[in-house]
N, C-alpha and C positions, 0 to 999 in steps of 0.2 A: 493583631486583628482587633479592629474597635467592634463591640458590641453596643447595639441598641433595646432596650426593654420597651416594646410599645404597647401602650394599655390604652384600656380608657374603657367604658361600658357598652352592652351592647345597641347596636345602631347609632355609636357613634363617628363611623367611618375608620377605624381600625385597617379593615382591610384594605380600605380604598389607598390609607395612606401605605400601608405595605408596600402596595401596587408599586407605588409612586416612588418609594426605593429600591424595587425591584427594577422600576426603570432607570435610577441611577446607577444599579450596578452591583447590590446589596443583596445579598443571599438572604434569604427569609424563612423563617422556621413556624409556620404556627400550631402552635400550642394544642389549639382547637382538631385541627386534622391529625395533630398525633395521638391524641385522645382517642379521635376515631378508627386508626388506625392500629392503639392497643386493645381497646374494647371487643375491634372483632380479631385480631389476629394473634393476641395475649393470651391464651386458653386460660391460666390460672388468674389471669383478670375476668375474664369473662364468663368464664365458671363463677367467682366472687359477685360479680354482679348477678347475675340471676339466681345466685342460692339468695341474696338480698333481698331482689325487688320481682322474681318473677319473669324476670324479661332481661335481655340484650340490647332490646331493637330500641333505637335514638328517639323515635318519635314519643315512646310508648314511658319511656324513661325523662323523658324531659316534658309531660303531664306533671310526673310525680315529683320531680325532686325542684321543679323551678317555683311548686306553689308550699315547699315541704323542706324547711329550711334546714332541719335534722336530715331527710335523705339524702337534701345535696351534699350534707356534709360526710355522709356516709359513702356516698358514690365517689366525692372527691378523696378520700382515703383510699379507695381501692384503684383510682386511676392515675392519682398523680405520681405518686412514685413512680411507678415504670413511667409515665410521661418522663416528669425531670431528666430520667435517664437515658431515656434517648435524645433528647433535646441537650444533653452534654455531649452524649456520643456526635450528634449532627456536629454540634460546633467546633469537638475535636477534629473532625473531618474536615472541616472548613479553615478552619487554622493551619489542618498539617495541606492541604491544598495550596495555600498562601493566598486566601482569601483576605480581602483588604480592609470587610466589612460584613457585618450579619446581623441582623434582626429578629429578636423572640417576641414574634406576634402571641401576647396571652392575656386573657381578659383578667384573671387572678396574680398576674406578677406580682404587684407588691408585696402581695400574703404567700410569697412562694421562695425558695432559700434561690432561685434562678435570679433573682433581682440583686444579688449580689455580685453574679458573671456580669452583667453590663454596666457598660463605663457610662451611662446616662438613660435616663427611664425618659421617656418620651408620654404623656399623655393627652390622647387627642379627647376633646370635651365636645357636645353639642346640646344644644338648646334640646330642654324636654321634647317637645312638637317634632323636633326633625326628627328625632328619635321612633316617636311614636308612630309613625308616618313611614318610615323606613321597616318597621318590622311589619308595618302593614301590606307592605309592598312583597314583604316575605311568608303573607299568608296568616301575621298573626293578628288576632283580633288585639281590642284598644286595652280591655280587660286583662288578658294574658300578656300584653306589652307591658303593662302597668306591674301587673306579678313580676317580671320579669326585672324589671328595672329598680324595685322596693327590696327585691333582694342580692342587688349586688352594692359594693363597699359605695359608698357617694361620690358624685363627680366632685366635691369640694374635698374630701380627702386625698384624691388621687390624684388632684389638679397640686393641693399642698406638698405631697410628696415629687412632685415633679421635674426634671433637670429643664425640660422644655416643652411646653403647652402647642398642640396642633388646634385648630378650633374649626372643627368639623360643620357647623354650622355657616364656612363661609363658599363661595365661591368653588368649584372646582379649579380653577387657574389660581385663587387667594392660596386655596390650600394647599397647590402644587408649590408656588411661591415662597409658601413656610417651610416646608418638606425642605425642599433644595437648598434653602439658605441654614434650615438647622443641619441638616450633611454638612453642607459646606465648612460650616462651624466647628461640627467636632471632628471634621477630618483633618482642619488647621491644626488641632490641637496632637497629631502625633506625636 
């Protein structure tokens, strides 16, 4: 089973390209909803975070740790692990299925030992602007966009570590275009 790592920062179309392998046929794992999914259903995670910060709840937690570069790094200590772990367990499942392909949607891969399981890290890039504009569309103000985007790793490192660049800021049909043709690619290469 070929693995995909697809990163890139937030509102940069990540998901959209997910999407897009999801319409090619590509099981997808993201990172993000397992997160979600251990915080509230991990007791021993979720005890750990709120002995931490006071709270559970996403909203109230992602004030604090997105402008609080010590909390996030706290909170990701007590989440990623059990994340990793299911996100291996997903892929063994996927594998022992005879799944042909699968995708770890995660905004942190590179800094994650998970970047190692894929045979090629995918990061999609997009212009400041789209970016900011996209979270705006998600209710976040320009300020809290800005927080947001100063604290994750830079589009130029993660464009550098990259096996194949999507470029979020193009086209819906451009970006579908890229999508398809980088499958196409490394499915050749079984």
């Amino acid at each position: 089973m070929k693995v995909i790592g697809l990163t890139g920062n937030i509102g940069c179309g990540k998901s959209t390209v997910a999407g897009m392998l999801r319409d090619l046929g590509v099981a997808t794992i993201d990172a993000d909803v397992v997160a979600r999914q251990v915080r509230t259903n991990d007791g021993v995670a979720r005890r750990r975070i709120e002995e931490r910060f006071g709270t559970s709840e996403a909203g109230e937690l992602a004030e604090v740790v997105f402008t609080d570069p010590a909390a996030l790094a706290d909170l990701e200590a007590i989440l990623h692990p059990p994340v990793r772990d299911e996100v291996r367990s997903r892929l063994a499942e996927l594998m022992d299925a005879g799944a042909a392909a699968a995708c770890i949607e995660a905004i942190k891969l590179l800094e994650s030992p998970l970047r190692d399981r894929c045979d090629e890290t995918w990061v999609v890039r997009c212009d400041e602007a789209d970016a900011i504009a996209r979270l705006a569309a998600r209710g976040i103000d320009e300020e809290a966009a800005r927080a947001r985007l100063a604290n994750q790793t830079s589009q130029a490192v993660k464009v550098a570590a990259a096996d194949r660049v999507i470029d979020g800021s193009a086209t819906m049909e451009e970006t579908r275009r890229q999508v398809e043709a980088a499958y196409r690619a490394l499915m050749a290469n079984r």
